[in-house]
VOGU-3710 file (C-alpha; in Angstrom, 3 decimals, decimal comma):
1> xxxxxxxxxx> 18,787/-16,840/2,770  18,561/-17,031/6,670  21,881/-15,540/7,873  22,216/-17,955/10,818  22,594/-20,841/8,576  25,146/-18,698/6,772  27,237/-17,775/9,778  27,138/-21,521/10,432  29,257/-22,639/7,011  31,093/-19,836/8,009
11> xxxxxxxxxx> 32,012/-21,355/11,325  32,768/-24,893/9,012  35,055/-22,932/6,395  36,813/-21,609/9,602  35,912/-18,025/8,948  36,096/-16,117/12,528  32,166/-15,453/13,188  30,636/-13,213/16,287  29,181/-15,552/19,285  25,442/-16,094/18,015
21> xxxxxxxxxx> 22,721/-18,854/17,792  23,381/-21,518/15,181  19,714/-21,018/14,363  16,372/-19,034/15,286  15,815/-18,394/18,847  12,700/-19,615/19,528  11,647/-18,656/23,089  12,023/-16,294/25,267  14,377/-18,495/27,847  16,656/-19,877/25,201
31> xxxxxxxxxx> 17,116/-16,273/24,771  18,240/-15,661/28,265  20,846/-18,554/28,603  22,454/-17,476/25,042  22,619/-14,281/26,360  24,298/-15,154/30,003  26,803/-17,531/27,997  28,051/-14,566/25,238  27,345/-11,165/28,165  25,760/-8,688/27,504
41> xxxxxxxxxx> 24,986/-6,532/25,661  23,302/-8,806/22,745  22,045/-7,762/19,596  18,270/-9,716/18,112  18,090/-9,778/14,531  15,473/-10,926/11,742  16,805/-14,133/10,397  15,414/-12,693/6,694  16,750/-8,884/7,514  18,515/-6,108/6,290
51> xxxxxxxxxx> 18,985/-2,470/5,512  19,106/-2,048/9,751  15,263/-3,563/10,278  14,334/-6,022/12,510  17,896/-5,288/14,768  17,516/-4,656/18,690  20,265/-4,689/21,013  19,483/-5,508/24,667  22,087/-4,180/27,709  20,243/-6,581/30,198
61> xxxxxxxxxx> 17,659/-9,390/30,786  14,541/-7,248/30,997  15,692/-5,318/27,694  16,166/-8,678/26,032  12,516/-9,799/26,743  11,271/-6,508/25,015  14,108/-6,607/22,016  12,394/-9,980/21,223  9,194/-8,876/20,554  9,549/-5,820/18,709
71> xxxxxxxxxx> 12,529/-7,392/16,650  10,205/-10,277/15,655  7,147/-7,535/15,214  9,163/-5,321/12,814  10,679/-8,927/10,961  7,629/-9,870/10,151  5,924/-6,333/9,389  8,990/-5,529/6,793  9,967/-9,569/5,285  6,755/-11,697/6,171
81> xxxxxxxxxx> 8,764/-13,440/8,328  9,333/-12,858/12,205  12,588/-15,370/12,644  14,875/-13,673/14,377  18,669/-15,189/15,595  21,235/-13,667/18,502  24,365/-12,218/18,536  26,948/-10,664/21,237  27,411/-6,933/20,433  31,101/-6,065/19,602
91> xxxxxxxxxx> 31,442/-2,284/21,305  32,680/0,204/18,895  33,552/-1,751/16,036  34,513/-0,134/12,469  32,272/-2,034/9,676  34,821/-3,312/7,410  33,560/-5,091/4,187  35,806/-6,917/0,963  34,398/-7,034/-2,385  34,976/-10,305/-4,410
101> xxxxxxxxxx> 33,995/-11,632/-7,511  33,991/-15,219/-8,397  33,829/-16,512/-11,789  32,161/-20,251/-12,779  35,443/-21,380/-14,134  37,204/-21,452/-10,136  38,533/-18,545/-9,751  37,870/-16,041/-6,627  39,633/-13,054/-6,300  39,220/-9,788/-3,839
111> xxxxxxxxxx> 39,684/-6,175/-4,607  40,349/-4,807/-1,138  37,799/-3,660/1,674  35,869/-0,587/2,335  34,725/1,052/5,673  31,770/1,461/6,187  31,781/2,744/9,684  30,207/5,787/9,065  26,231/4,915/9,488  23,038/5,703/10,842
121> xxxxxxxxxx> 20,448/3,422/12,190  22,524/0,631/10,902  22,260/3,017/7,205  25,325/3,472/5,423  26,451/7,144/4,741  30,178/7,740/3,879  32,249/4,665/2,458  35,634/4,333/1,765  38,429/2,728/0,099  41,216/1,311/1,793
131> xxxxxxxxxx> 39,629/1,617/5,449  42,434/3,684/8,068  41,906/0,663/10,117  43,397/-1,470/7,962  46,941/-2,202/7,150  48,844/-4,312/4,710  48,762/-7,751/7,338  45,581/-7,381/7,982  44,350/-5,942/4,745  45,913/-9,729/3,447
141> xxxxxxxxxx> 44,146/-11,590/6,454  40,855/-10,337/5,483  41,129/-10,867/1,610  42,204/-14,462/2,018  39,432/-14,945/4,196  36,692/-13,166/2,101  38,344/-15,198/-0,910  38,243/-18,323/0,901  34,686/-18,075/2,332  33,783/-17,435/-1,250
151> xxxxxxxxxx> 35,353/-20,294/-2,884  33,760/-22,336/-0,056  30,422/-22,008/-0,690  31,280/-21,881/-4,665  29,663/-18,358/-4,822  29,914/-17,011/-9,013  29,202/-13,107/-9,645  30,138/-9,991/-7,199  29,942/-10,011/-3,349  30,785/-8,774/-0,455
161> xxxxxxxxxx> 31,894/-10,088/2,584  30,997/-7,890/5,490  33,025/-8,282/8,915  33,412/-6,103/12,050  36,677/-5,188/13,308  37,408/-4,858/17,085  39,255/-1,997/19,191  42,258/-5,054/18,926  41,926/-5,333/15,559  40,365/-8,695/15,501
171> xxxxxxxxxx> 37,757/-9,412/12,838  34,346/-11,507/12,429  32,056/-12,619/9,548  28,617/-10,664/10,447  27,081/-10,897/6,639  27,603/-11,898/2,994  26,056/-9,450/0,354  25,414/-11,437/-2,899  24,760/-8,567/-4,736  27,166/-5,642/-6,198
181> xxxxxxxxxx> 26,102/-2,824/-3,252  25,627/0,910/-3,620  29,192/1,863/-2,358  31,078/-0,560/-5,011  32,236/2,729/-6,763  35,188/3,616/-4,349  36,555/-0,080/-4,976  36,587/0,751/-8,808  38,255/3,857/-8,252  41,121/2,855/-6,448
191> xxxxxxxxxx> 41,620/-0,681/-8,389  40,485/0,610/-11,889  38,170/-2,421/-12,594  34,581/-2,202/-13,607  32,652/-4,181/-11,877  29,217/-4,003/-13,472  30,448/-5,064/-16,394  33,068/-7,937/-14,597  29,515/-9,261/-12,816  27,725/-9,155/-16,533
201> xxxxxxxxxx> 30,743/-11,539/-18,137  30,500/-13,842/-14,787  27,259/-14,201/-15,633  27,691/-14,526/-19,586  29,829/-17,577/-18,143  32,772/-15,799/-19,322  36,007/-16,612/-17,129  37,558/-13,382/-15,334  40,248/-13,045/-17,040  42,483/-11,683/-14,042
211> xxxxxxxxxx> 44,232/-12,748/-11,268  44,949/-11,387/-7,513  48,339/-10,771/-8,437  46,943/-8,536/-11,856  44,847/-6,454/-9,118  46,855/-3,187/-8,116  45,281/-0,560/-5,323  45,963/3,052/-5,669  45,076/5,917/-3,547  42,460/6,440/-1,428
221> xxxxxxxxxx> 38,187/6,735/-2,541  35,768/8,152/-0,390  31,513/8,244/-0,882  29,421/10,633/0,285  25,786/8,783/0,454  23,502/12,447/-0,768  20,095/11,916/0,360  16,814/13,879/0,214  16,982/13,904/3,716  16,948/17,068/6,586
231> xxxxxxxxxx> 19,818/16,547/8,924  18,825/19,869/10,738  15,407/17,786/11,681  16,347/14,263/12,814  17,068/13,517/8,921  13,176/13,373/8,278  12,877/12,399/4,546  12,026/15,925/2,135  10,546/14,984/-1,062  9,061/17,762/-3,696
241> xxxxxxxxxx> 10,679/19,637/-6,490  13,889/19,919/-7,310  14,202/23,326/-8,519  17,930/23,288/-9,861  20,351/20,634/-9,945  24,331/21,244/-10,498  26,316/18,461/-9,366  30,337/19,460/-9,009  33,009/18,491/-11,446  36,797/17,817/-12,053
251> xxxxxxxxxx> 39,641/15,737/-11,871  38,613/12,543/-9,198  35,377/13,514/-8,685  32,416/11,211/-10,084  28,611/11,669/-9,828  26,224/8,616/-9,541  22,812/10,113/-10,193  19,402/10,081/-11,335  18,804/13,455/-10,409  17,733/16,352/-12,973
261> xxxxxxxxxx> 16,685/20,308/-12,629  12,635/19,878/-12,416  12,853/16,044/-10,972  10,032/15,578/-8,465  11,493/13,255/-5,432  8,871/10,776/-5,121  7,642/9,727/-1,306  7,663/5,725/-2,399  11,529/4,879/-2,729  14,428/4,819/-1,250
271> xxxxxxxxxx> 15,868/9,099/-0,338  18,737/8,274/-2,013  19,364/10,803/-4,125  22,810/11,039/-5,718  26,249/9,388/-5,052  29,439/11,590/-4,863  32,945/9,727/-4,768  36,251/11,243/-4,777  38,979/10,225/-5,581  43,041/11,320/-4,049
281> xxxxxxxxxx> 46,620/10,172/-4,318  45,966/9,565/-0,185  43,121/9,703/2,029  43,951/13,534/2,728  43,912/14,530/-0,577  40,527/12,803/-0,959  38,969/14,917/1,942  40,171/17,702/0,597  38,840/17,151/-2,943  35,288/16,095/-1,174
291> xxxxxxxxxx> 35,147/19,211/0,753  35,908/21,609/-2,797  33,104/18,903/-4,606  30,740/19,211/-1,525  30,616/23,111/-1,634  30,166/23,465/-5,128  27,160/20,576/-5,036  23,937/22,702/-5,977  20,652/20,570/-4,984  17,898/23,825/-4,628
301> xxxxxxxxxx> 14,067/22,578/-3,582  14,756/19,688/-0,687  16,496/19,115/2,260  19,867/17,270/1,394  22,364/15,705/3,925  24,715/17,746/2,048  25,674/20,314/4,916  26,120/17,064/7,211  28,674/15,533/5,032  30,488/19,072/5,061
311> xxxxxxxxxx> 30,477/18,532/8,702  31,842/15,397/8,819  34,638/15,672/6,221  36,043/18,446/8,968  35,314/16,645/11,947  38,676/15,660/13,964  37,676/12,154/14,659  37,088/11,934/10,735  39,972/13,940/9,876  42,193/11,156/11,392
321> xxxxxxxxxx> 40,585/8,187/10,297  39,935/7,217/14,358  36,000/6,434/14,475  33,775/3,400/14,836  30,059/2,929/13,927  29,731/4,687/16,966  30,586/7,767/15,343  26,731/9,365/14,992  26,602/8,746/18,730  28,580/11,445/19,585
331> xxxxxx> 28,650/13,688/16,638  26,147/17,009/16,637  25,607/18,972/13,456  25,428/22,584/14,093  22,581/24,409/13,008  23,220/26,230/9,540
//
């Protein structure tokens, strides 16, 4: 659906929202007012978008009048449809995001947030479970809210609420995933719940069969996104041959793969590749265990983003859990 309609029940169910357009911007001087009432810089985006297409943020006027066009260009190019809505830009947020499910008998519960902060071109790569951001008041804040913009739009099956979090620790509704996403594996590992097959009884019209209270968090998740992908090389996609697969093993350490020894990596999809999530008693134990599971990960033909999650897991920033979506900006990968 078109996400400034969204962001407007969100605004009725008194869910905290960024500064944006109730609806499509339609010219380029309705454009130009938004954008002196909310200051700079602004962010375009395709009312229909997602996975990071259609987005451009504009620092001033003249960048604005160019953001437009290309925005709208690349809207329509990727979803037949070159709407696009405006948003102020919140400077160094972390992406925080709370999975829900909601069954069709009333009840809504959440199972804690991820970050997601760790991204590129608006592309997730590492996810985690609970976020360092986070504590236990604002962990509750953001549940109840997820919960309670659920329940107000009756929503039945898994979702996620997505919000950005600000250097002051405020928080805003940017998007609602109605979906189960691809980093829904760290929530499972730290609450213990499946929930493919949770989203399969919802749907069966089966009730949930849980409560908040029954819904207990323990230690700390992290995802490596592994993608067929040279980050050497301006991660330009590597298909081909995949000459020997050997994915890691052992105690909190879990594989999500389609991968297989003589698989040939197709040039059509997604380069998603594999999924690796850990799993420790606290978030240090987790790096730790990703760093063993990251070494040991054989993937012989392409380029994998392997060596950059290495990287990362050792980075200081990382290391202490004191990074924004920012983090790429700054961060240089060392040739291997």
């Amino acid at each position: 659906g078109d996400k400034s309609v969204a962001k407007q029940r969100m605004r009725e169910l008194g869910v905290p929202v960024i500064p944006g357009s109730d609806g499509p911007v339609t010219s380029e001087p309705e454009a130009l007012a938004l954008a002196e009432e909310y200051g700079y810089p602004v962010m375009v985006k395709a009312s229909a978008g997602g996975g990071g297409r259609g987005m451009r943020m504009a620092r001033n006027a003249d960048e604005l009048a160019v953001a437009l066009k290309t925005a709208s260009g690349e809207a329509e190019a990727a979803f037949g449809d070159a709407t696009v809505y405006l948003e102020k830009v919140i400077l160094n947020p972390r992406h925080v995001e709370v999975q829900i499910l909601g069954d069709t008998h009333g009840n809504v519960v959440h199972l804690g947030e991820r970050d997601c902060s760790i991204q590129r071109r608006h592309q997730k790569l590492i996810e985690e479970s609970p976020s360092p951001a986070v504590d236990d008041e604002l962990r509750k804040m953001l549940g109840e809210t997820a919960v309670s913009a659920a329940a107000g739009v009756d929503y039945h099956g898994a979702g996620t609420i997505e919000f950005l979090l600000d250097e002051s620790g405020g928080f805003y509704f940017m998007e609602m995933n109605t979906r189960l996403q691809v980093e829904h594996p760290v929530t499972e590992m730290i609450t213990g719940r499946d929930l493919v097959k949770d989203q399969i009884r919802i749907a069966a019209g089966e009730p949930l069969g849980y409560g908040q209270e029954d819904i207990a968090f323990s230690g700390h998740a992290i995802e490596f996104r592994v993608n067929a992908e040279d980050p050497h090389n301006d991660f330009i996609p590597a298909g081909g041959l995949v000459t020997l697969f050997n994915p890691p093993g052992g105690p909190g350490v879990r594989n999500d793969t389609h991968l297989y020894s003589g698989y040939v990596i197709p040039t059509y999809y997604d380069s998603l590749l594999a999924k690796l999530i850990v799993w420790g008693r606290d978030r240090d134990e987790a790096r730790h265990r990703a760093r063993r599971a990251l070494d040991e990960y054989i993937i012989l033909g392409p380029k994998t983003t392997i060596s950059f999650h290495l990287a990362v897991v050792d980075d200081p920033s990382f290391a202490s859990g004191r990074f924004s979506t920012a983090f790429l900006d700054t961060f240089t990968l060392n040739e291997a």
